[in-house]
Backbone bond lengths (Angstrom), bond angles and torsions (degrees), N, CA, C in turn:
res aa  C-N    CA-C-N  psi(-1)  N-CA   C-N-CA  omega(-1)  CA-C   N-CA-C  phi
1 X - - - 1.468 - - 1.521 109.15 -
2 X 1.063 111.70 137.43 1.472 123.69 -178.02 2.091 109.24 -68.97
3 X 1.704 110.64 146.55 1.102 105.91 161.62 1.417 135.34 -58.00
4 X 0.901 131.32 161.97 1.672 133.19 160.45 1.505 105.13 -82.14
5 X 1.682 106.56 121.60 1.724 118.11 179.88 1.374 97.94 -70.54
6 X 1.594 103.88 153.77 1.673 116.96 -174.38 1.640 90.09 -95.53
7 X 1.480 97.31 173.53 1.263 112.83 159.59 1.529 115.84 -57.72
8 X 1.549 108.03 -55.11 1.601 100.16 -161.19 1.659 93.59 -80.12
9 X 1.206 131.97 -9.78 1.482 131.98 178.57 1.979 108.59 -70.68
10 X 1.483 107.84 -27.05 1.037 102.27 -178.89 1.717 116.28 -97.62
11 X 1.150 117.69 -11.08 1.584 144.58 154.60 1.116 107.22 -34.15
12 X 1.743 108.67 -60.81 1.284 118.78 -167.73 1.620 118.67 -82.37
13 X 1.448 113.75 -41.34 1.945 120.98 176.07 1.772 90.75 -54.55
14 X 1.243 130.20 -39.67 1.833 119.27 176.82 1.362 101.54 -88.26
15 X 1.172 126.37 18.23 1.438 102.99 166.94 1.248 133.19 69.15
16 X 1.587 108.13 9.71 1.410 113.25 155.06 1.194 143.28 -76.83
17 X 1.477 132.30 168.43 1.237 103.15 161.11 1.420 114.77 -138.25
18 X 1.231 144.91 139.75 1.407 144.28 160.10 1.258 123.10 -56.80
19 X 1.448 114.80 152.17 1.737 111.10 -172.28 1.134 103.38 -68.14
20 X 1.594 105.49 -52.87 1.354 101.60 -179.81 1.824 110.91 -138.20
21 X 1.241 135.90 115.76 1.088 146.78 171.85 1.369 132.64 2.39
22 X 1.412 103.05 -68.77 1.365 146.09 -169.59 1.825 102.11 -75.10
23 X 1.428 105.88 -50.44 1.115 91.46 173.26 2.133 130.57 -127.72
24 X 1.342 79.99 15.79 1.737 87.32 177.40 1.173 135.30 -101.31
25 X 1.680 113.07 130.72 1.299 103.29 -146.93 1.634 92.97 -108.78
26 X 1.477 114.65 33.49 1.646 106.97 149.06 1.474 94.49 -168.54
27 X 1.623 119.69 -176.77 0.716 115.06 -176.15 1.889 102.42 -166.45
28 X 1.521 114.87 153.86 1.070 128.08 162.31 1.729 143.83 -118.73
29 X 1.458 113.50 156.68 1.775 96.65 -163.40 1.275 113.76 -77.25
30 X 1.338 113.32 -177.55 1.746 106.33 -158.87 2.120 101.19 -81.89
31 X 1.756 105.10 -6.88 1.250 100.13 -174.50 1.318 113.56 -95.14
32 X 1.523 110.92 -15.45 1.812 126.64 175.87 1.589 85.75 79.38
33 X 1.147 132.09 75.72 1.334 153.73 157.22 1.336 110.37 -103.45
34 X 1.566 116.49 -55.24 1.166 101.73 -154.92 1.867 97.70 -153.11
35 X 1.140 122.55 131.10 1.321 127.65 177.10 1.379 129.74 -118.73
36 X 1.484 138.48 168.33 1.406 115.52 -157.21 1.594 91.72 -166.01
37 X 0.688 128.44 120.22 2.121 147.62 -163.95 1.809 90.58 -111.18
38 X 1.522 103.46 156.57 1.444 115.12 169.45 1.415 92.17 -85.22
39 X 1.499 130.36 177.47 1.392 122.02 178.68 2.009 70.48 -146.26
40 X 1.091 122.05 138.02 1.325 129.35 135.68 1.459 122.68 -65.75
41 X 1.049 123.87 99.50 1.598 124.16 159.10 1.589 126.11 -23.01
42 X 1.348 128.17 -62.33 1.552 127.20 165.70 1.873 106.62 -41.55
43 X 1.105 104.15 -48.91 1.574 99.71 -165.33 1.665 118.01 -90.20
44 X 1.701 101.74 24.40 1.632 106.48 160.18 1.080 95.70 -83.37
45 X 2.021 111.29 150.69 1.918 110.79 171.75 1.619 71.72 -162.52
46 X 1.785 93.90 119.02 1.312 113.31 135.66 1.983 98.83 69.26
47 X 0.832 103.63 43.29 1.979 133.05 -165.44 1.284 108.26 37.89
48 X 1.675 112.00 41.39 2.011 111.50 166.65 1.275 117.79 -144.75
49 X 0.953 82.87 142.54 2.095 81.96 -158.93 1.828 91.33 -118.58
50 X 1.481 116.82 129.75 1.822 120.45 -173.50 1.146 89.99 -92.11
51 X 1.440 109.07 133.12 1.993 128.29 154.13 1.546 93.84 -71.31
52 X 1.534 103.40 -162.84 1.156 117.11 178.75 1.483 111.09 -71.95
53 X 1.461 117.93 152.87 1.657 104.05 -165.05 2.297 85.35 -131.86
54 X 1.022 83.06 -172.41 1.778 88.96 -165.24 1.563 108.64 -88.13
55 X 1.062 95.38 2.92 1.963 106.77 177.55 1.846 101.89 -113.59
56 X 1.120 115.67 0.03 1.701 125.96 165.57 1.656 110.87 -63.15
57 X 1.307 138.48 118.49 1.140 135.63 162.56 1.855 119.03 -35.80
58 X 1.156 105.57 152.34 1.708 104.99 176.58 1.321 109.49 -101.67
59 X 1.337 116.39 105.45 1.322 110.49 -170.20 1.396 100.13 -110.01
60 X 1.104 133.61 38.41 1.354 124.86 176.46 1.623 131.83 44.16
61 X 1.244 117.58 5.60 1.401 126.95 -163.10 1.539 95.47 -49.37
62 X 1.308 144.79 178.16 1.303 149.85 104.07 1.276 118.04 -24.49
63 X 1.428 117.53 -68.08 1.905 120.01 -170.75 1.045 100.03 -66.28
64 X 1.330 138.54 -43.39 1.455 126.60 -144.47 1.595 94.08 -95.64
65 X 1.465 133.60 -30.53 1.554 142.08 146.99 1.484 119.77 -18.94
66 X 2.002 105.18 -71.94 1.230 125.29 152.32 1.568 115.90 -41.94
67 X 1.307 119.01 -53.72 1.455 83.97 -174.97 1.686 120.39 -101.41
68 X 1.092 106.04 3.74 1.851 108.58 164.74 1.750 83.70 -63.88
69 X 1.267 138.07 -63.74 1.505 118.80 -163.41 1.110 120.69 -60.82
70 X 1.630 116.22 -47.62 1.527 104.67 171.67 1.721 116.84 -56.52
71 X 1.227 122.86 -41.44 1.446 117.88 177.97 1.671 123.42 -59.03
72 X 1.601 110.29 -19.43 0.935 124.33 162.19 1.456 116.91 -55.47
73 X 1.312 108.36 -55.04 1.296 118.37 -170.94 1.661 126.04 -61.63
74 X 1.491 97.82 -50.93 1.488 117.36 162.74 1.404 126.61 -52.67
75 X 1.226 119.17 -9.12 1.359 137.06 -159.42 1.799 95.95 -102.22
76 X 1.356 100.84 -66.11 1.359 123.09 163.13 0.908 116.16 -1.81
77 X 1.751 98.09 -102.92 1.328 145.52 163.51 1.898 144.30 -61.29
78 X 1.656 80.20 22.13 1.140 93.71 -174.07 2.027 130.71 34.78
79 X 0.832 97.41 47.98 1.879 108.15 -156.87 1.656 86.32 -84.15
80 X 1.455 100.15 141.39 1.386 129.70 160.09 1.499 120.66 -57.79
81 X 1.125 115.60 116.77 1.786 114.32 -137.23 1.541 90.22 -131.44
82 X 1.247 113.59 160.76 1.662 121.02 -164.87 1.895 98.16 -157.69
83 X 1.038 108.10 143.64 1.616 122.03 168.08 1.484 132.27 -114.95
84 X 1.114 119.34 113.00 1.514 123.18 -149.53 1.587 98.19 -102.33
85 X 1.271 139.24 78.72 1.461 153.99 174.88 1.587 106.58 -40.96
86 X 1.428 114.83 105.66 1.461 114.90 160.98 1.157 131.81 -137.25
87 X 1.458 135.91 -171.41 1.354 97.82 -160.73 1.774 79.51 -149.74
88 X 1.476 104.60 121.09 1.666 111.40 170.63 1.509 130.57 -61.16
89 X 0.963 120.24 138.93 1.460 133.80 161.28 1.295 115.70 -41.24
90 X 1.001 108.26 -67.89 2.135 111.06 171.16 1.484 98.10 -121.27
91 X 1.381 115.44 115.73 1.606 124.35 144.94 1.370 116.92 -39.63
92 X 1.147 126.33 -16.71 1.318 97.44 -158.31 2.016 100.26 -127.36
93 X 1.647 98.17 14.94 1.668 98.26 -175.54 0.882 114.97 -85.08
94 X 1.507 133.30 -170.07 1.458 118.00 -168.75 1.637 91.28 -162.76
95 X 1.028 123.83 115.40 1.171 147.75 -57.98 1.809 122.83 2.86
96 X 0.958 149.53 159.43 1.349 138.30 -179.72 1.798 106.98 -137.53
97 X 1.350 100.29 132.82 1.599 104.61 -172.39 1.858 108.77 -101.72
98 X 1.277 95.16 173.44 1.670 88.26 -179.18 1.292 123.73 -119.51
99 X 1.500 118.90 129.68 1.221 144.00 -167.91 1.686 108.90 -63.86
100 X 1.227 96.36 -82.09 1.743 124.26 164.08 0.929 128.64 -111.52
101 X 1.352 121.06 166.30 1.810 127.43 178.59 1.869 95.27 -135.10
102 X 1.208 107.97 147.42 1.435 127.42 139.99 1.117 109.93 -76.02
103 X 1.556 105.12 107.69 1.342 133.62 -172.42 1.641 123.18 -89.42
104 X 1.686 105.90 -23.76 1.550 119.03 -174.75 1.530 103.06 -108.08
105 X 1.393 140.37 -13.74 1.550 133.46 -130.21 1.382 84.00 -166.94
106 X 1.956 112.43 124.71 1.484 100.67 153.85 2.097 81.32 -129.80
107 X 1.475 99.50 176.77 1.355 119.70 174.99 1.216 125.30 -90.01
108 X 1.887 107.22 123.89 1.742 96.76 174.26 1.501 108.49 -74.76
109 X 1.274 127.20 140.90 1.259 112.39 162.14 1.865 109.83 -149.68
110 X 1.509 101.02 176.11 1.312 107.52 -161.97 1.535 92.61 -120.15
111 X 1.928 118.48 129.71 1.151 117.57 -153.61 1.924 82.37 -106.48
112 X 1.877 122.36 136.36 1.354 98.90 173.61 1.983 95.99 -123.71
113 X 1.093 93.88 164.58 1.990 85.59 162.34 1.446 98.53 -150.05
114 X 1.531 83.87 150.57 1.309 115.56 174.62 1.295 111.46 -145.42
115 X 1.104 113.52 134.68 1.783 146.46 173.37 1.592 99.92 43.72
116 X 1.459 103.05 48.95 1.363 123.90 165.11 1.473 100.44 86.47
117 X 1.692 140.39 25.84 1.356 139.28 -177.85 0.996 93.63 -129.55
118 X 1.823 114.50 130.40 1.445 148.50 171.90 1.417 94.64 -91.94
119 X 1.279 107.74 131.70 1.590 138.69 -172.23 1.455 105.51 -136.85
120 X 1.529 132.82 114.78 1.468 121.14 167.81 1.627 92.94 -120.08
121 X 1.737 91.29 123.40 1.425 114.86 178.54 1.992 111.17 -94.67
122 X 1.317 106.20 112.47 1.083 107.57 -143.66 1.687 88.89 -84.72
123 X 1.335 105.96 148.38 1.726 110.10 -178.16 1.560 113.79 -109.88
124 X 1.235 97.27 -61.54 1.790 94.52 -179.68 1.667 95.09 -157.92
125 X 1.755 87.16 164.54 1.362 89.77 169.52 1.652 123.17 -118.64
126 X 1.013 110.59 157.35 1.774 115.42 -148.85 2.153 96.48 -141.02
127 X 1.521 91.56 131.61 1.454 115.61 171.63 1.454 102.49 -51.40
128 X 1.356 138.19 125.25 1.779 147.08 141.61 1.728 86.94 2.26
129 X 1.546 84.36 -74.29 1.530 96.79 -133.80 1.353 97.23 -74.57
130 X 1.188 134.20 0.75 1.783 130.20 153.96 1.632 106.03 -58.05
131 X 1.435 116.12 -35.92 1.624 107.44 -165.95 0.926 90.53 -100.46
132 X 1.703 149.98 -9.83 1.494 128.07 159.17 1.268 120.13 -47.53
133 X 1.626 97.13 -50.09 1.605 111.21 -172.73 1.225 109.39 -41.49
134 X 1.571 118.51 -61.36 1.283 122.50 177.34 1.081 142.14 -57.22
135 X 1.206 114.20 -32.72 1.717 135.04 159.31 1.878 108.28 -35.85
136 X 1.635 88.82 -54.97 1.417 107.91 -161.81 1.773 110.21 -63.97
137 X 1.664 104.20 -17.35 1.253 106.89 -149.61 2.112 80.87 -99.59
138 X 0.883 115.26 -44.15 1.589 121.67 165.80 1.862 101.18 -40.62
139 X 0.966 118.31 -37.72 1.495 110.20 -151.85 1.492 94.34 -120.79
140 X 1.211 134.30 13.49 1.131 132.72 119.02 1.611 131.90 -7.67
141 X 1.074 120.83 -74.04 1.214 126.57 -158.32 2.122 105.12 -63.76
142 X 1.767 91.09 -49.44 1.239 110.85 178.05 1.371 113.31 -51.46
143 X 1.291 122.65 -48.62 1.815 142.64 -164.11 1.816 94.67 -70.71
144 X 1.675 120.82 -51.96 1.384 112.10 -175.87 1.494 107.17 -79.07
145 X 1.380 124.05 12.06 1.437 115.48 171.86 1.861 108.61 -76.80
146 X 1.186 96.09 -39.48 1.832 119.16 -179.24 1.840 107.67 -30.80
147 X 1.183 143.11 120.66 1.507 127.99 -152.99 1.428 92.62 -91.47
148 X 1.806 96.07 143.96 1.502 92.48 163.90 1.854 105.34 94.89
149 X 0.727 98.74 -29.99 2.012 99.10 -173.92 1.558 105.74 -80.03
150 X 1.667 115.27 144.29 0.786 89.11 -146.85 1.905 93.25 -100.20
151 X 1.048 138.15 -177.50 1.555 132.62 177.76 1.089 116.09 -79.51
152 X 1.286 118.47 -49.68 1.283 100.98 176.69 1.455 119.92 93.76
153 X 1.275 148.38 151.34 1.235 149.47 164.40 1.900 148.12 -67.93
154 X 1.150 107.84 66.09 1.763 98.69 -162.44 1.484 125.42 -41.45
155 X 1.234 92.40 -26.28 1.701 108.22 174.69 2.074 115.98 -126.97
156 X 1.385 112.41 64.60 1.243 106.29 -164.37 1.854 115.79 -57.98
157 X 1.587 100.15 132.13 1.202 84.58 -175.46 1.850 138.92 -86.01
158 X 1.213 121.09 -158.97 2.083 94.78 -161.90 1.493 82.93 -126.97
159 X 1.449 103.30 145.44 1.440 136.87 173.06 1.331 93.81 -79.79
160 X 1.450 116.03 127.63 1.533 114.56 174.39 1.883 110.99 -108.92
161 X 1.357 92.31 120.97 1.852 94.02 -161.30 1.772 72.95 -130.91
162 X 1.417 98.58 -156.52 1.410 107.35 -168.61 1.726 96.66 -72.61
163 X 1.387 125.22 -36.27 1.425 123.23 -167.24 1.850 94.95 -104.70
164 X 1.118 116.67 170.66 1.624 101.50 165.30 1.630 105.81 -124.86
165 X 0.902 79.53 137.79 2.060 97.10 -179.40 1.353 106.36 -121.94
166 X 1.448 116.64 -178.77 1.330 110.67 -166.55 1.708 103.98 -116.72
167 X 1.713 106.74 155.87 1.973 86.28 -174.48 1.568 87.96 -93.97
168 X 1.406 103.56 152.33 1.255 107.19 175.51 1.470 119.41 -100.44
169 X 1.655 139.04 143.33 1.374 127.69 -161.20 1.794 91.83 -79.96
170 X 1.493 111.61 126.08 1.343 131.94 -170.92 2.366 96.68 -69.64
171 X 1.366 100.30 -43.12 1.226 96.36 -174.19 1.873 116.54 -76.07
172 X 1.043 101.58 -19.28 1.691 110.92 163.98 1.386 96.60 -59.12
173 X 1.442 126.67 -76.10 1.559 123.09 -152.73 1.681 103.92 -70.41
174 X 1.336 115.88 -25.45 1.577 111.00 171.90 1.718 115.22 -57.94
175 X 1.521 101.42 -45.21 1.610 119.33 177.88 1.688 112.24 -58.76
176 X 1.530 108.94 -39.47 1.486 92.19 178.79 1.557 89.22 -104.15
177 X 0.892 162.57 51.68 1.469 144.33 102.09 1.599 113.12 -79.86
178 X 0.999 121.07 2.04 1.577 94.33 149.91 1.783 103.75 -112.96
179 X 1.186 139.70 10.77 0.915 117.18 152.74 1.329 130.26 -81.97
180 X 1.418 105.26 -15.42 1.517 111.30 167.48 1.227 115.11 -64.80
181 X 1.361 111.95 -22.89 1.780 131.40 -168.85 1.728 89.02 23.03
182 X 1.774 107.29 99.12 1.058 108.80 -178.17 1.882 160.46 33.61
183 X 1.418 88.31 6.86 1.656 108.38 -179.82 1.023 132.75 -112.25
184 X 1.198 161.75 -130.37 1.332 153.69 170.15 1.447 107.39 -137.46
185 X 1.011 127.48 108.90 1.483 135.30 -164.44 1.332 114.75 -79.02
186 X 1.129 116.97 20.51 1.574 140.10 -178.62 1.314 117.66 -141.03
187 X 1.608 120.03 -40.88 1.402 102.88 172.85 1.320 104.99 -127.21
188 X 1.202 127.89 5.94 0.957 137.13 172.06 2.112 128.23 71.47
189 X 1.300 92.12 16.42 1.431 124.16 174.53 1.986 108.33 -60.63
190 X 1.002 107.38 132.28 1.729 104.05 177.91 1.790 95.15 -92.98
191 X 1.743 95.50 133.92 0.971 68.05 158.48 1.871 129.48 -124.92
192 X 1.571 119.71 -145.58 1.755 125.81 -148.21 1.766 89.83 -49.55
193 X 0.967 117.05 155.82 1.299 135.05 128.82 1.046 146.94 -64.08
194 X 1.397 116.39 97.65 1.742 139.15 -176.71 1.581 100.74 -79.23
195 X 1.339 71.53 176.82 2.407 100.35 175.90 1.359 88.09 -56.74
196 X 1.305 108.19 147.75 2.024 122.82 153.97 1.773 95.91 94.28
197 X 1.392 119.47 4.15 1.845 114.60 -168.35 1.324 99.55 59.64
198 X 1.562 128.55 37.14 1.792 104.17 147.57 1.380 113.62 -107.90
199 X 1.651 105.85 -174.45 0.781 116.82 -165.65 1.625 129.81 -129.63
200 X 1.526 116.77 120.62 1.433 120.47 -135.38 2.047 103.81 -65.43
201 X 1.170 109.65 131.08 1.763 108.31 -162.63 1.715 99.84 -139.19
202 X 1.343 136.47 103.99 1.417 131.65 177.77 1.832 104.95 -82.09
203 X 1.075 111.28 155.96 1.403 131.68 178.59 1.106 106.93 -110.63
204 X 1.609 125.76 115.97 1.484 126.31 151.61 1.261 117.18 -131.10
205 X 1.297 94.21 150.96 1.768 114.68 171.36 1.404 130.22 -88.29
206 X 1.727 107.71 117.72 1.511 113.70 -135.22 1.637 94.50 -60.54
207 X 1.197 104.96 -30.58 1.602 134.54 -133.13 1.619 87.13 -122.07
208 X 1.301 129.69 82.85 1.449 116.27 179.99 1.560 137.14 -61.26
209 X 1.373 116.35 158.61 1.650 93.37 -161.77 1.475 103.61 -96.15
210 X 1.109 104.60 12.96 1.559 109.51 158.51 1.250 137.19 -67.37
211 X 1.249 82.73 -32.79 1.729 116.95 -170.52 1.743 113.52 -109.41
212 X 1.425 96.24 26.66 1.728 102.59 -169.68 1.074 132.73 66.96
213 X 1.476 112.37 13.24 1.337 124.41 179.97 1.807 105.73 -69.19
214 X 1.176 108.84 174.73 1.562 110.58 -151.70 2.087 94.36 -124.51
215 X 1.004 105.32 141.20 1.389 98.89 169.09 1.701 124.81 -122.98
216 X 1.669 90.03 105.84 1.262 126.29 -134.60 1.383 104.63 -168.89
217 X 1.807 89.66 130.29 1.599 100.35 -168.24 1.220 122.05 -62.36
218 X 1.710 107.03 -3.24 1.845 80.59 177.32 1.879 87.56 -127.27
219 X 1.219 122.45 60.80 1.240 133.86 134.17 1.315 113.34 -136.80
220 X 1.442 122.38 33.28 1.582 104.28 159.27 2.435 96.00 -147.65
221 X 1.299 69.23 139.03 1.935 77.38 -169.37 1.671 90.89 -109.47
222 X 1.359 99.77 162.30 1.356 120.74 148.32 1.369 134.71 -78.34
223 X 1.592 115.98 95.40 1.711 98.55 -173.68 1.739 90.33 -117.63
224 X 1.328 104.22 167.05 1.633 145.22 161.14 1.511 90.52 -56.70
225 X 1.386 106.30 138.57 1.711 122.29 160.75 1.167 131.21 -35.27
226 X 1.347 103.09 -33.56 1.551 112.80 160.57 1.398 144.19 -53.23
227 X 1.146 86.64 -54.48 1.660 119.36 -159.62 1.762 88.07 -87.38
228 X 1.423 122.24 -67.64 1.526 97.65 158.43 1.029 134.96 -30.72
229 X 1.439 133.95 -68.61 1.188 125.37 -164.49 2.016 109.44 -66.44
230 X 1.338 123.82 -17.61 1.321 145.82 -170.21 1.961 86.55 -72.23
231 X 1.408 130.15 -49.23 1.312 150.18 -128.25 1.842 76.21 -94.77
232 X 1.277 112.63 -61.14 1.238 120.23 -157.25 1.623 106.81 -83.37
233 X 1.133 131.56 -29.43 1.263 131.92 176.23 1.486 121.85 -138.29
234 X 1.651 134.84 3.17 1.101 128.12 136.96 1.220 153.06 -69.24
235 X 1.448 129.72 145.26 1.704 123.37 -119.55 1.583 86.12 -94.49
236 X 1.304 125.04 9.86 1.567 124.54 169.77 1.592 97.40 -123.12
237 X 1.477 129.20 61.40 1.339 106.72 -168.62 1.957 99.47 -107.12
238 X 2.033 90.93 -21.46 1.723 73.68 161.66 1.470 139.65 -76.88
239 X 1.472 99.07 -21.81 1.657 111.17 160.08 1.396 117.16 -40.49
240 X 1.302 97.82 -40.60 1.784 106.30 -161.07 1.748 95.21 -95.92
241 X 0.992 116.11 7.62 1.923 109.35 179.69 1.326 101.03 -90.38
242 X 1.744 114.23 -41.66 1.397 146.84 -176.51 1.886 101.92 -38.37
243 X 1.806 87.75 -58.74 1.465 84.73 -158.00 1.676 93.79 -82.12
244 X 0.902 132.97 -40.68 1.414 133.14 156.14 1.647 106.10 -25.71
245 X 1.044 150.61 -41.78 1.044 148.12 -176.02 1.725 107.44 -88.88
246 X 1.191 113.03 -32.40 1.363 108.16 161.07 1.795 121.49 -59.33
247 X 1.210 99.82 -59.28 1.540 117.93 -175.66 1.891 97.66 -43.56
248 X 1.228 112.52 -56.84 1.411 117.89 -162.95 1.572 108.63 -68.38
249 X 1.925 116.11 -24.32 1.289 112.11 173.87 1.379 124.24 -79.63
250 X 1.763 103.56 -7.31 1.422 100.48 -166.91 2.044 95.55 -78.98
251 X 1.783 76.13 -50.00 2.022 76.12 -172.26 1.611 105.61 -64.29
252 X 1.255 144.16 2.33 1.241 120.12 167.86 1.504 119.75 -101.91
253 X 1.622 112.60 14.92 0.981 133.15 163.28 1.306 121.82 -81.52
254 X 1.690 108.32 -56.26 1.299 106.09 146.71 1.154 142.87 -25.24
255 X 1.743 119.11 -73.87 0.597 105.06 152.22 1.701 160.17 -2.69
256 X 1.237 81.18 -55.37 1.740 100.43 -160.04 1.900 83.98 -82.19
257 X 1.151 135.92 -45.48 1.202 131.78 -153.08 2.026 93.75 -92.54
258 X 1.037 104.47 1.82 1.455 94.15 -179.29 1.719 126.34 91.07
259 X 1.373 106.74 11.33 1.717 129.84 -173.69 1.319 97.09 -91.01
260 X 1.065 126.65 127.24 1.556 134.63 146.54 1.611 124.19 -66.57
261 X 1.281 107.22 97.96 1.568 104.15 -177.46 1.619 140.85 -24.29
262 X 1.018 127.67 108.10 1.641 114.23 173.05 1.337 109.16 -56.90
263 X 1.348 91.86 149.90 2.049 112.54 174.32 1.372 109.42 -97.00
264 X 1.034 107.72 112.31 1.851 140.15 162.13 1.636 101.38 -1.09
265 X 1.443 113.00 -51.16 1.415 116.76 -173.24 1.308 105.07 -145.61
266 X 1.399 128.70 -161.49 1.374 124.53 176.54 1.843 116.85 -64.88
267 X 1.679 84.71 141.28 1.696 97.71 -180.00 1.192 120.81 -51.11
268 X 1.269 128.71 -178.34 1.430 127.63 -172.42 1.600 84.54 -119.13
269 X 1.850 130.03 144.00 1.537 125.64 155.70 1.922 117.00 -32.17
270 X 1.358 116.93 136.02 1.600 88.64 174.26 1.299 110.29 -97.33
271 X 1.198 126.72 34.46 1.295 147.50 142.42 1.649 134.68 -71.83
272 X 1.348 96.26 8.92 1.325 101.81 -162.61 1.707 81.06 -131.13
273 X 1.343 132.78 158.71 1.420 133.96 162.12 1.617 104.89 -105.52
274 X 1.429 92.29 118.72 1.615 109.82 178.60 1.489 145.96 -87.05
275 X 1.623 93.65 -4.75 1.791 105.95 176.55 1.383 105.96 -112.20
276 X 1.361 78.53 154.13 1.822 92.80 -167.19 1.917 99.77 -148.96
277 X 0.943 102.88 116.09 1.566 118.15 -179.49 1.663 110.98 -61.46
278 X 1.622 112.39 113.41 1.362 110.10 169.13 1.503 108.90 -32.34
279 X 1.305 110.55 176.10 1.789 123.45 165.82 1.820 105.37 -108.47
């Protein structure tokens, strides 16, 4: 069964970031594109949920500091704004901690003020993994600068047999099997041993290409037999795409900065050859 995503875990798959972790209860990206507020659940009414308004006491908090500035900013700067639905432990504490998260669904919304009162007028609600997609499709340009990677297909094209399927780019799935260098890029499990000393590693696409998914190294991971087949037909398999989409942003971050990824669990000898081509 898949984990439950954190708040600051889901900050990060959009590409935000918080000032500070520990205590911020929203956060924005380093380009001011796009920003993302906790929303308490009890205190939606009638699709508007009030920030702090100018008749709110000054309590000096840190978060509540942090987010009078970020709301400032968004206001401004008109920034593409998102609502992260959770639901507190005690209504009635002060500071207030978090119980649950909406884990599949955050909110577009439009932040307005007046006479110093933050109002987010809530618009619709939208799948994570719709605004990953998009993120991903922005950061495009940046990701094929990286040397050596391979491009990959935005629109892969279809083998026409009696049914039509899609061809898949052969040098993408070679590229993330050796970044898996034999393990499971999710749980970090090695996997069986085949002919030649490798090691057996399936490729899936978080983001299916059925479903417009892109074939492209940072929508297709290396998982263990498991964890695929769990991805494709377990009753948490969008949970598990989620964190899959985390895992793949951290290493293409890496990437990009010149870090060689850590392995999930223990390394494999590099004496040993570690990729092994799904079937």
């Amino acid at each position: 069964m898949s984990k439950e995503l954190t708040r600051n875990q889901i900050f990060e798959i959009l590409d935000t970031k918080p000032t500070n972790p520990r205590w911020s209860w929203c956060a924005i990206s380093p380009d001011h594109k796009r920003a993302i507020f906790t929303l308490w659940d009890d205190k939606i009414r009638d699709g508007k949920y009030k920030f702090l308004s100018r008749s709110d006491p000054l309590r000096n908090r840190p978060g509540e500091n942090d987010q009078r500035r970020i709301l400032e900013l968004v206001t401004e700067k008109n920034i593409l704004t998102y609502g992260l639905v959770c639901i507190a432990k005690d209504i009635t504490a002060s500071p207030r901690s978090i119980k649950e998260i909406d884990n599949s669904y955050i909110l577009n919304i439009k932040i307005n003020k007046d006479n110093g009162n933050y109002v987010a007028i809530i618009k619709e609600k939208t799948l994570i993994l719709e605004i990953v997609n998009e993120i991903k499709k922005e950061n495009r340009k940046s990701l094929s600068s990286i040397a050596d990677l391979p491009i990959g297909s935005e629109i892969p094209d279809r083998a026409n047999r009696v049914t039509s399927s899609f061809v898949r780019d052969n040098k993408v799935r070679k590229f993330v099997l050796n970044r898996a260098g034999g393990q499971c890029e999710y749980c970090g499990k090695i996997g069986f041993e085949i002919k030649d000393n490798k090691y057996y590693i399936e490729t899936h696409h978080i983001i299916a290409l059925e479903n417009n998914g892109k074939d492209t190294i940072d929508n297709v991971i290396g998982l263990c037999p498991n964890h695929h087949r769990e991805a494709h037909y377990g009753i948490d398999g969008d949970k598990l795409e989620l964190e899959f989409i985390k895992i793949l942003t951290a290493k293409m971050k890496a990437a990009q900065q010149g870090d060689a990824p850590e392995p999930a669990t223990k390394a494999i000898s590099a004496s040993q050859p570690s990729i092994a081509p799904a079937r």
